[in-house]
Backbone as a chain_set.jsonl record, in Angstrom:
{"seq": "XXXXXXXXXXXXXXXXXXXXXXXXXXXXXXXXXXXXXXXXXXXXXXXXXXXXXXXXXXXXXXXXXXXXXXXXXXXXXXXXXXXXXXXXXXXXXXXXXXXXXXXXXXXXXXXXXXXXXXXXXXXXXXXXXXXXXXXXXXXXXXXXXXXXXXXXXXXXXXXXXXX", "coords": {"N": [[-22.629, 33.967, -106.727], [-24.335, 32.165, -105.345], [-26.825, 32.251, -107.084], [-25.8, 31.485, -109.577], [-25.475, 29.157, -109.035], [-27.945, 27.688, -108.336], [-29.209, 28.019, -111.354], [-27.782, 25.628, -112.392], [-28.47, 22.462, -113.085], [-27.598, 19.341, -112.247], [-27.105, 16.064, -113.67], [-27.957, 12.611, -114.386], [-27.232, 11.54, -117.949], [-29.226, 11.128, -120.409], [-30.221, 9.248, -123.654], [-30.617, 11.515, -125.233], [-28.611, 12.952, -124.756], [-26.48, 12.307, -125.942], [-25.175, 13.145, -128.797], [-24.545, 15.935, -128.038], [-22.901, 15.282, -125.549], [-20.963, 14.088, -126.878], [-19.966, 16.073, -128.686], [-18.777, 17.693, -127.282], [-16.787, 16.956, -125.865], [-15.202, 16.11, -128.469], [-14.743, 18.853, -129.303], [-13.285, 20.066, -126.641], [-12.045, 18.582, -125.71], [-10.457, 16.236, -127.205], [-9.211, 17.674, -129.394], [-7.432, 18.371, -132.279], [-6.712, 15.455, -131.934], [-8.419, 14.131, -132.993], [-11.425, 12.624, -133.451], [-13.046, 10.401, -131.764], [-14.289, 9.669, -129.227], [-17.36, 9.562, -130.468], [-20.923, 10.049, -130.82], [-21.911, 7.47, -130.896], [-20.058, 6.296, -128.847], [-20.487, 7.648, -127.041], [-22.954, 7.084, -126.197], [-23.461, 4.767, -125.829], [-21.514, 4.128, -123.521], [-23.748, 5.527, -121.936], [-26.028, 3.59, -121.977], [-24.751, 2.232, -120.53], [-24.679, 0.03, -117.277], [-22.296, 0.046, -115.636], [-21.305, 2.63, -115.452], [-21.191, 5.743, -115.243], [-22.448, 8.336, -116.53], [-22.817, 11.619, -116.234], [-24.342, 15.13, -116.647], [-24.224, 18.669, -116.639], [-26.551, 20.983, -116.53], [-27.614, 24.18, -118.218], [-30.584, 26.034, -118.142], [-31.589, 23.833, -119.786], [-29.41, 22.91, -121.601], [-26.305, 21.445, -122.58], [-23.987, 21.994, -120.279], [-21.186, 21.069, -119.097], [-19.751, 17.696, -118.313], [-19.234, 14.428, -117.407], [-17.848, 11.47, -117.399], [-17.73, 8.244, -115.785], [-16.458, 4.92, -114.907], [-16.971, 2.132, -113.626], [-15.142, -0.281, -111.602], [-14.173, -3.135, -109.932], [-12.98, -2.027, -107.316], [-11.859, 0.114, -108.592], [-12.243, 2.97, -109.981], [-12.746, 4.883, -113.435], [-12.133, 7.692, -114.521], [-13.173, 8.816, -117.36], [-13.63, 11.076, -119.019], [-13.71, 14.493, -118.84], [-15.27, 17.475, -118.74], [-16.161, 20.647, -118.717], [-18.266, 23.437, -120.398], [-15.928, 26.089, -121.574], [-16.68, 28.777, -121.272], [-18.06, 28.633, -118.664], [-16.857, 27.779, -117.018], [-14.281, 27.427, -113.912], [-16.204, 28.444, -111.984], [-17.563, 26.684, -110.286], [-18.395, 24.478, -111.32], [-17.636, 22.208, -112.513], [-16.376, 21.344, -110.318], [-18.556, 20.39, -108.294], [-19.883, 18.375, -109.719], [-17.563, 16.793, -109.816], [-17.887, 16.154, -107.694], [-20.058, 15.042, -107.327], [-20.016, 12.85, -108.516], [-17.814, 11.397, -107.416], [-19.315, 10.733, -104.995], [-20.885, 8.757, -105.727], [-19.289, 6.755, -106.631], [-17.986, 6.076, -103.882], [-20.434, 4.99, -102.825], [-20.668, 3.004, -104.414], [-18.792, 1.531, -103.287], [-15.623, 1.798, -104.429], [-12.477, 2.028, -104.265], [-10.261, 3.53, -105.631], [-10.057, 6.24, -107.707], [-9.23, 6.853, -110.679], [-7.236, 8.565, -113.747], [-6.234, 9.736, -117.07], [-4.834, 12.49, -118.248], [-3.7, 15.485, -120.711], [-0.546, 15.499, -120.826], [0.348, 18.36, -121.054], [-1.826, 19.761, -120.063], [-2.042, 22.313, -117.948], [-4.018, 23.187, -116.219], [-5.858, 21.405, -115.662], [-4.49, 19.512, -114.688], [-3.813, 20.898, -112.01], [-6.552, 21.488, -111.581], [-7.235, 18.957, -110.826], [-5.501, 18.388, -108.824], [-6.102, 19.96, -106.735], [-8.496, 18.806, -106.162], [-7.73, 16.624, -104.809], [-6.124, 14.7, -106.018], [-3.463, 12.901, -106.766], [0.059, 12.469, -108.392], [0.881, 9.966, -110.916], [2.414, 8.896, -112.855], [3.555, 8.738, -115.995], [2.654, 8.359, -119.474], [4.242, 7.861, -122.681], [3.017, 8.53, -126.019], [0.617, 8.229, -125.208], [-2.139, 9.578, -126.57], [-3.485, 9.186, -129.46], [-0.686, 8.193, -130.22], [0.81, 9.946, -129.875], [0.963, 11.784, -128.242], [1.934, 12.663, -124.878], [0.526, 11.44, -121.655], [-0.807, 12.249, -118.409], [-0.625, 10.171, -115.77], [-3.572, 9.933, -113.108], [-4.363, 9.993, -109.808], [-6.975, 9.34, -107.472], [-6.89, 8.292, -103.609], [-10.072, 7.405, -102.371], [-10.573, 5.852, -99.811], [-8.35, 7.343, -98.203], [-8.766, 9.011, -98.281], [-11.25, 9.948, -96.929], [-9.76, 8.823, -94.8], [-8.499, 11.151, -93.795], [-10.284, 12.964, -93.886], [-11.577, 12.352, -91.566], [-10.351, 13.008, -89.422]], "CA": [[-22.489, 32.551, -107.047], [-25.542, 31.702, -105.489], [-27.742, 32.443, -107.778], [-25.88, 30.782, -110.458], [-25.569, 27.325, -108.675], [-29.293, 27.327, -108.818], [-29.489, 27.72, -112.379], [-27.414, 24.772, -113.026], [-28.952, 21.078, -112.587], [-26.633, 18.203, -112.495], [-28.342, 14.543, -113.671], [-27.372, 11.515, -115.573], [-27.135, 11.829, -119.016], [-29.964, 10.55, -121.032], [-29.978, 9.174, -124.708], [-30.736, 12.654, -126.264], [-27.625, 14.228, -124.334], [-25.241, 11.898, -126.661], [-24.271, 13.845, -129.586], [-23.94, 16.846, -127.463], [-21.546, 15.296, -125.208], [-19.42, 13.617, -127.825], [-19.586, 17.674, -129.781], [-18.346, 18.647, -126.496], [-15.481, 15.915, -126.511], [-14.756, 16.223, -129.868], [-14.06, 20.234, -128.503], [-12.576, 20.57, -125.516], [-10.441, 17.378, -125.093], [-9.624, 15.549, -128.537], [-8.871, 18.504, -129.801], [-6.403, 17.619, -132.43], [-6.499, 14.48, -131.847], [-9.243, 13.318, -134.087], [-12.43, 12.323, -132.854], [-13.218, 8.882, -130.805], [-15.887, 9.835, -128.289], [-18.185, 9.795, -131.059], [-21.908, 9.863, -130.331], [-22.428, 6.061, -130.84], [-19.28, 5.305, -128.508], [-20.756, 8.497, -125.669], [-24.407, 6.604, -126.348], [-22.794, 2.879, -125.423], [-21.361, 4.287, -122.117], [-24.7, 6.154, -121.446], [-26.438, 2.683, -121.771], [-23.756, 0.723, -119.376], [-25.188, 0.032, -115.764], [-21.328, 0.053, -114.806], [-21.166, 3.665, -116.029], [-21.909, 6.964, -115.132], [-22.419, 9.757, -117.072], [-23.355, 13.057, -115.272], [-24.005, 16.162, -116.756], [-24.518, 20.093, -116.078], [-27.307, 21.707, -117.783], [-27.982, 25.252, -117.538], [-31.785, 25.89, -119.114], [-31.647, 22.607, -120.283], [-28.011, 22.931, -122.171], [-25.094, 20.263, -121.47], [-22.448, 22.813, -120.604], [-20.49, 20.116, -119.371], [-20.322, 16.471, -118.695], [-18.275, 13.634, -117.139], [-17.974, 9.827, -117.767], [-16.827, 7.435, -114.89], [-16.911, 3.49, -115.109], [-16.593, 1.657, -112.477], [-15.141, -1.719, -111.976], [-14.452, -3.827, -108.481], [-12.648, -1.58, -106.234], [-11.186, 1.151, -108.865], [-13.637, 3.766, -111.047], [-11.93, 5.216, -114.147], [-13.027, 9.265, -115.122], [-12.629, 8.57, -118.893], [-13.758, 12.046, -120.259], [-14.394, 15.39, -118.011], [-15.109, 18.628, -119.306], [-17.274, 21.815, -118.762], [-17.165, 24.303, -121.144], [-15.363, 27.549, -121.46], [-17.398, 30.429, -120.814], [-19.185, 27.809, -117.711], [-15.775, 27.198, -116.248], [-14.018, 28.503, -112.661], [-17.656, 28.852, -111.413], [-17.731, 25.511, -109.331], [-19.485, 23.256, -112.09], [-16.414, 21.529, -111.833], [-16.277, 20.497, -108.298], [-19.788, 20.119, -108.083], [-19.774, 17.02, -110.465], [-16.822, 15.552, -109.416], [-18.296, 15.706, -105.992], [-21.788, 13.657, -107.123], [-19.449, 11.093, -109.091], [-16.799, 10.499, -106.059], [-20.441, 10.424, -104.205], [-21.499, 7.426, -106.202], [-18.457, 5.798, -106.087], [-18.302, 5.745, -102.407], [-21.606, 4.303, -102.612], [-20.051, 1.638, -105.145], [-17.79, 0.774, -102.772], [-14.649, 1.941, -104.631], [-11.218, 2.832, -103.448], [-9.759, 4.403, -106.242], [-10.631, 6.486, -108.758], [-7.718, 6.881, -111.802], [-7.434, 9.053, -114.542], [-5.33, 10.598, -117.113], [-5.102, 13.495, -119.186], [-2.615, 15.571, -121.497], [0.616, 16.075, -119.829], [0.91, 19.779, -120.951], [-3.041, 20.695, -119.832], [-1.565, 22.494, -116.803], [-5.195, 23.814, -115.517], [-6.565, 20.174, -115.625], [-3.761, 19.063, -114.053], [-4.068, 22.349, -110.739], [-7.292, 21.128, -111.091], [-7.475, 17.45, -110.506], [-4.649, 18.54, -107.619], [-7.182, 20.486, -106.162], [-9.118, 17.71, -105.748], [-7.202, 15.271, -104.264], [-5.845, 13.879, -106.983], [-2.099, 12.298, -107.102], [0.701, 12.456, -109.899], [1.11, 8.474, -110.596], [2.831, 8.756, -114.036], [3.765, 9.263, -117.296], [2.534, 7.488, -120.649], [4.45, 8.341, -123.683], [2.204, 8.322, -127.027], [-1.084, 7.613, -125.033], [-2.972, 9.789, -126.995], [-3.045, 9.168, -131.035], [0.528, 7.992, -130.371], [1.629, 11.319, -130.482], [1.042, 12.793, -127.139], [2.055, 11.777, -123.542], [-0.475, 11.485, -120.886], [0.069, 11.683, -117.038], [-1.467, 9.607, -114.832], [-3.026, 10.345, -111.777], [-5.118, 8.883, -109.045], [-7.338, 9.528, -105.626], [-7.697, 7.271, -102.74], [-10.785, 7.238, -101.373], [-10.296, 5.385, -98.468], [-7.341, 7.634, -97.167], [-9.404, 11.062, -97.972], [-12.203, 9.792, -96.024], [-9.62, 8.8, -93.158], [-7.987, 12.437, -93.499], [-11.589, 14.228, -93.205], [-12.105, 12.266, -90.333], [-9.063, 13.487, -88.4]], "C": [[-23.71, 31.722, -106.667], [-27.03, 31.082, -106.335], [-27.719, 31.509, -109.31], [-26.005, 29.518, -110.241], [-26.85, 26.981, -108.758], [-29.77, 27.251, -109.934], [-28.786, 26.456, -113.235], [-27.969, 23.332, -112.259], [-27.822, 20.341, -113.329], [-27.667, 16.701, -112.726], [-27.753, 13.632, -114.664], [-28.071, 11.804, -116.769], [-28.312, 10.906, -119.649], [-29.749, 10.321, -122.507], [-29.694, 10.309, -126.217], [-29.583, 13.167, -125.871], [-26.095, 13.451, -125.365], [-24.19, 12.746, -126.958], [-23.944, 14.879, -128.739], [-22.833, 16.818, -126.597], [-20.516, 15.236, -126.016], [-18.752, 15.247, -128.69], [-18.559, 17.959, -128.778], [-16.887, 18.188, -126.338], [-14.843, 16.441, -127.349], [-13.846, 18.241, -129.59], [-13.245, 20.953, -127.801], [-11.852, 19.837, -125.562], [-10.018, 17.018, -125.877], [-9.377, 16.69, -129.378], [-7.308, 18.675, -130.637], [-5.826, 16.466, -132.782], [-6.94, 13.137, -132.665], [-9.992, 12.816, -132.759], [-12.87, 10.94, -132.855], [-14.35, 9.115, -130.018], [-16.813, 10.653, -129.011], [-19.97, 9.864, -130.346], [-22.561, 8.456, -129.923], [-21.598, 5.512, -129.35], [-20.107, 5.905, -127.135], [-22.199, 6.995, -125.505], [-24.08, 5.175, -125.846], [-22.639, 3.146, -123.873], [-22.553, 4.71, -121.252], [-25.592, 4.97, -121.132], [-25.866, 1.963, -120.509], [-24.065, 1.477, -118.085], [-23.782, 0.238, -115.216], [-20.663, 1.838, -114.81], [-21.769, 4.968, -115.79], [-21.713, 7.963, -115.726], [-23.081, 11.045, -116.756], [-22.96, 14.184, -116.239], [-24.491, 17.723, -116.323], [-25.281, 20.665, -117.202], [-27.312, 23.21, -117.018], [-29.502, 25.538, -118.455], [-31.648, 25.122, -120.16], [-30.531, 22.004, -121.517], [-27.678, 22.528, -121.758], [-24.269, 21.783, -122.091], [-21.226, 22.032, -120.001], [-20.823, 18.647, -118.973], [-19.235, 15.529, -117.665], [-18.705, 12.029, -117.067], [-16.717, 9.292, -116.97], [-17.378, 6.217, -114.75], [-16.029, 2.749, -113.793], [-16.464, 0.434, -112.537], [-15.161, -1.932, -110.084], [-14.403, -2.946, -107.272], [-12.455, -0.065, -107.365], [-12.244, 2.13, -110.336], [-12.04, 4.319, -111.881], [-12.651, 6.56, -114.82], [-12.259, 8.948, -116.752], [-12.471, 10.021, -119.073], [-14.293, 13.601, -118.699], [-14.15, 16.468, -118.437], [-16.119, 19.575, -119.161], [-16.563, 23.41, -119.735], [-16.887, 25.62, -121.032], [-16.198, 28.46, -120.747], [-17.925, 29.483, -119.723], [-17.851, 27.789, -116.88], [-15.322, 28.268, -115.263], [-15.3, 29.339, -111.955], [-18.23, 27.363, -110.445], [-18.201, 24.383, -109.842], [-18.856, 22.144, -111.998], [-16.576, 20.002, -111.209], [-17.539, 20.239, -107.761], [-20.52, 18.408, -109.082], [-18.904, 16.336, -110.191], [-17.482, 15.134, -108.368], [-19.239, 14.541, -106.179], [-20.72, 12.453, -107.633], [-18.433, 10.532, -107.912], [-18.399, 10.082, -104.994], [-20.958, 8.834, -104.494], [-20.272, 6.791, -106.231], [-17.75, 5.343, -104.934], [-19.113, 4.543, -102.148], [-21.16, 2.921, -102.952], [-19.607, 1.012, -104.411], [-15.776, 0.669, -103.742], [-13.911, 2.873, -104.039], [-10.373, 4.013, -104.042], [-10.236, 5.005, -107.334], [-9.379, 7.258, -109.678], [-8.03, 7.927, -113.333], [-6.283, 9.658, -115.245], [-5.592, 12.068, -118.422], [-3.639, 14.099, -120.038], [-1.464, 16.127, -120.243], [0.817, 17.341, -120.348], [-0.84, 20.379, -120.629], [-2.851, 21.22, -118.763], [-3.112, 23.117, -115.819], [-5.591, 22.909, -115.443], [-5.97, 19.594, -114.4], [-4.139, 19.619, -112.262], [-5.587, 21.817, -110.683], [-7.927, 20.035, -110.162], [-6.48, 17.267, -109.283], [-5.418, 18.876, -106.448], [-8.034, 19.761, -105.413], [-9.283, 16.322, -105.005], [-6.003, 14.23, -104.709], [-3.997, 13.897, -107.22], [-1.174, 12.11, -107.958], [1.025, 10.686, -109.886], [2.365, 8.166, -111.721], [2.958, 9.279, -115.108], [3.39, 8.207, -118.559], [3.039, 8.25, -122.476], [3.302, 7.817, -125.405], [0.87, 8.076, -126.545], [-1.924, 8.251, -125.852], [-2.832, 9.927, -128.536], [-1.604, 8.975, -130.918], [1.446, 9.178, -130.609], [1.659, 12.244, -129.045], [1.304, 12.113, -125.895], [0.894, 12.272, -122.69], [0.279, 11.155, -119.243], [-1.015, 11.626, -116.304], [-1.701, 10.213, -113.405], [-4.325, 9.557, -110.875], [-5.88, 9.819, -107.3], [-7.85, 8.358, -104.476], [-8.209, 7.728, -101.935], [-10.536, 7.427, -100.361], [-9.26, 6.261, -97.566], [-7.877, 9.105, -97.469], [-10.452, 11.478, -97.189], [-11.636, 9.74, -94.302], [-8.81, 10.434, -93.136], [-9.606, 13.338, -92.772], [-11.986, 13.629, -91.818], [-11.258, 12.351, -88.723], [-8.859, 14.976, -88.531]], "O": [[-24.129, 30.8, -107.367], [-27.804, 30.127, -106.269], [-28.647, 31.039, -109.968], [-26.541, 28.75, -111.039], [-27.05, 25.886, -109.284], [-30.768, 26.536, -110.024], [-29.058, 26.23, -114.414], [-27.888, 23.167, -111.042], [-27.302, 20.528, -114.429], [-28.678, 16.4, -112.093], [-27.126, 14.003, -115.656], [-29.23, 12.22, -116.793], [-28.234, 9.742, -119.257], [-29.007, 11.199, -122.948], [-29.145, 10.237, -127.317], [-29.242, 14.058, -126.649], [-24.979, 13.966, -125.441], [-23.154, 13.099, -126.394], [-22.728, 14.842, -128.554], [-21.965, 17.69, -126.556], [-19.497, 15.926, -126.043], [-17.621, 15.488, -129.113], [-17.492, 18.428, -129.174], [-15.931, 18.907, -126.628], [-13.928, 17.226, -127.101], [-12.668, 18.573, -129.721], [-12.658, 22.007, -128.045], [-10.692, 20.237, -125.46], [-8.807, 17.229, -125.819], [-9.377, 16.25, -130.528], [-6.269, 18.983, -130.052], [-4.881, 16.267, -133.545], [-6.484, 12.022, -132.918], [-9.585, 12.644, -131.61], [-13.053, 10.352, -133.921], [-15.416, 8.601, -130.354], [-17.161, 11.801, -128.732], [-20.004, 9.657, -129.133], [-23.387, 8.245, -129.036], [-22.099, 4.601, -128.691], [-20.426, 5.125, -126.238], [-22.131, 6.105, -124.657], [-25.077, 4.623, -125.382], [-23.368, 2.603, -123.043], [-22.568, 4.416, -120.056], [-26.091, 5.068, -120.01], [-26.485, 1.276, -119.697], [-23.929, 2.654, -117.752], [-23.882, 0.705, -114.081], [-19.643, 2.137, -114.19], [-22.909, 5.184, -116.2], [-20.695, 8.603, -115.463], [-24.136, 11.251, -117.355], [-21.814, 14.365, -116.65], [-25.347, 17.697, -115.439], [-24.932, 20.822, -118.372], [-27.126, 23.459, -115.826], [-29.417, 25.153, -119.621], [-31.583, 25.543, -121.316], [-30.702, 20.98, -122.179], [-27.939, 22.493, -120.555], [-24.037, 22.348, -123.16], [-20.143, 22.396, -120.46], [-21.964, 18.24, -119.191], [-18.342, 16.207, -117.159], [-19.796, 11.59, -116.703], [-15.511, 9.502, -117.099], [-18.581, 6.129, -114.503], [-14.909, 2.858, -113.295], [-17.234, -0.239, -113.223], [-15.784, -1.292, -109.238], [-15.269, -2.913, -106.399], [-12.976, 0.94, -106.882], [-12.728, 1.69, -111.379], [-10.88, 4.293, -111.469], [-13.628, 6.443, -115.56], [-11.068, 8.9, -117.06], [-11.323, 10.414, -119.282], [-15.138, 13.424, -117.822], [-12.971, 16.763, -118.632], [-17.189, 19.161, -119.608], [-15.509, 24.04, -119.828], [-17.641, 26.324, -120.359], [-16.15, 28.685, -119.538], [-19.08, 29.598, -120.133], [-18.149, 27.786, -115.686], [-15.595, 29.465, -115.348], [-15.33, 30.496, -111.536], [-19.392, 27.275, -110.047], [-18.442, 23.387, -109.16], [-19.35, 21.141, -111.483], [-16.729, 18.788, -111.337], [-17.544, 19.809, -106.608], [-21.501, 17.7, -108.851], [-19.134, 15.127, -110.22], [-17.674, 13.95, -108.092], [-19.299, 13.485, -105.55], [-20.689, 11.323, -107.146], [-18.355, 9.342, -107.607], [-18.371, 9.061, -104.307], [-21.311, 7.99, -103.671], [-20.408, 5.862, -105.435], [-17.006, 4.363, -104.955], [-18.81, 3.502, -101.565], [-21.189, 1.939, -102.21], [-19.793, -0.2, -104.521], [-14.98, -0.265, -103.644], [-14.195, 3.953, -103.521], [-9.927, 5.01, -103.473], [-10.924, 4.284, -108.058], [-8.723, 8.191, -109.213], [-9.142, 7.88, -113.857], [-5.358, 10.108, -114.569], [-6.513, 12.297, -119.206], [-2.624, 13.403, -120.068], [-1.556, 16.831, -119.238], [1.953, 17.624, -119.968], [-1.053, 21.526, -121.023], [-3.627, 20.643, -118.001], [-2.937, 23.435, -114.643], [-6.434, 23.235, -114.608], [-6.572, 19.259, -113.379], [-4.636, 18.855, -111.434], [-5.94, 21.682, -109.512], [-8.719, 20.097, -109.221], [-6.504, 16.188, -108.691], [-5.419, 18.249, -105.388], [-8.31, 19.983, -104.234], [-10.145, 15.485, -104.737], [-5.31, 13.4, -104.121], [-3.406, 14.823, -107.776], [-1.614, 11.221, -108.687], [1.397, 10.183, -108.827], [3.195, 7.29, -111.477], [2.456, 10.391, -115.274], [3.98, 7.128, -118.494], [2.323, 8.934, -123.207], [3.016, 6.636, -125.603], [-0.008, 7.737, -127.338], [-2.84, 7.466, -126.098], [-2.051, 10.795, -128.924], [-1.051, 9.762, -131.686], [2.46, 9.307, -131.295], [2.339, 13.26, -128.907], [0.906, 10.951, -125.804], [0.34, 13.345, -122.929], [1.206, 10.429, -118.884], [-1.953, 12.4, -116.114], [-0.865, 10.739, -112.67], [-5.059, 8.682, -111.334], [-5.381, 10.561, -106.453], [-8.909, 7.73, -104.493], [-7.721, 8.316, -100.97], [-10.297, 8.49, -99.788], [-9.217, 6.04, -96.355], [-7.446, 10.137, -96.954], [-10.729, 12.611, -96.795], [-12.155, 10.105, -93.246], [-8.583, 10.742, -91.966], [-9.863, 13.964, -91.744], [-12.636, 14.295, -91.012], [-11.453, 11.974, -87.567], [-7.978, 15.538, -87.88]]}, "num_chains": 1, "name": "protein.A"}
């Protein structure tokens, strides 16, 4: 594992990494769903100072990606995905880590997110992580799928590590 963590660089997303995120979008997560995180909409968030987009290259490939916007106190992971053959190799948890890193920095408490209520490895994942069941949203996605909310606070994972 060594060896591979060195071949992957993590770094904010630049204007050329658009379309490739939104392909990757369009792939892994809307899948189905019809495609929304087009290149123009990835390329808007990639512009916004309130916005971070981080991704994982491996020889200069996005193998995956994540988009988190941050408002006063509470960041929101819109889109997170690394792909297949890259995955269960830490790329993961190595990007969430820099984006909960910067939203520390921000000064936010929570960071919220949801995804499909039947992705059960997203789900084990984002558990993994900290991350809280908050809810249920029927039709959130294309009105056709439910979504379940979920959430991490900061502030009370910082006072756990420090006990």
């Amino acid at each position: 594992m060594p060896a591979l963590s060195k071949r992957i660089l993590l770094q904010p997303a630049n204007s050329a990494d658009a379309l490739a995120i939104a392909e990757l979008s369009r792939d892994l997560i809307e899948t189905g769903l019809g495609w929304s995180w087009t290149q123009a909409r990835v390329m808007h968030q990639i512009q916004d100072p309130e916005t971070l987009v981080l991704t994982a290259r491996c020889r200069g490939i996005v193998i995956g990606f994540n988009i988190m916007n941050f408002g006063q106190e509470t960041a929101h992971l819109s889109l997170f995905a690394v792909r297949g053959d890259w995955q269960r190799r830490g790329i993961g948890r190595r990007m969430f880590e820099w984006s909960r890193a910067s939203a520390m920095t921000a000064g936010i408490a929570m960071i919220r997110l949801e995804l499909r209520a039947d992705n059960r490895e997203a789900c084990a994942f984002y558990r993994a992580l900290g991350f809280e069941e908050t809810g249920w949203v029927a039709g959130y996605y294309s009105g056709r799928e439910t979504a379940l909310r979920m959430r991490l606070d900061l502030r009370r994972a910082v006072q756990r590590s420090r006990t």
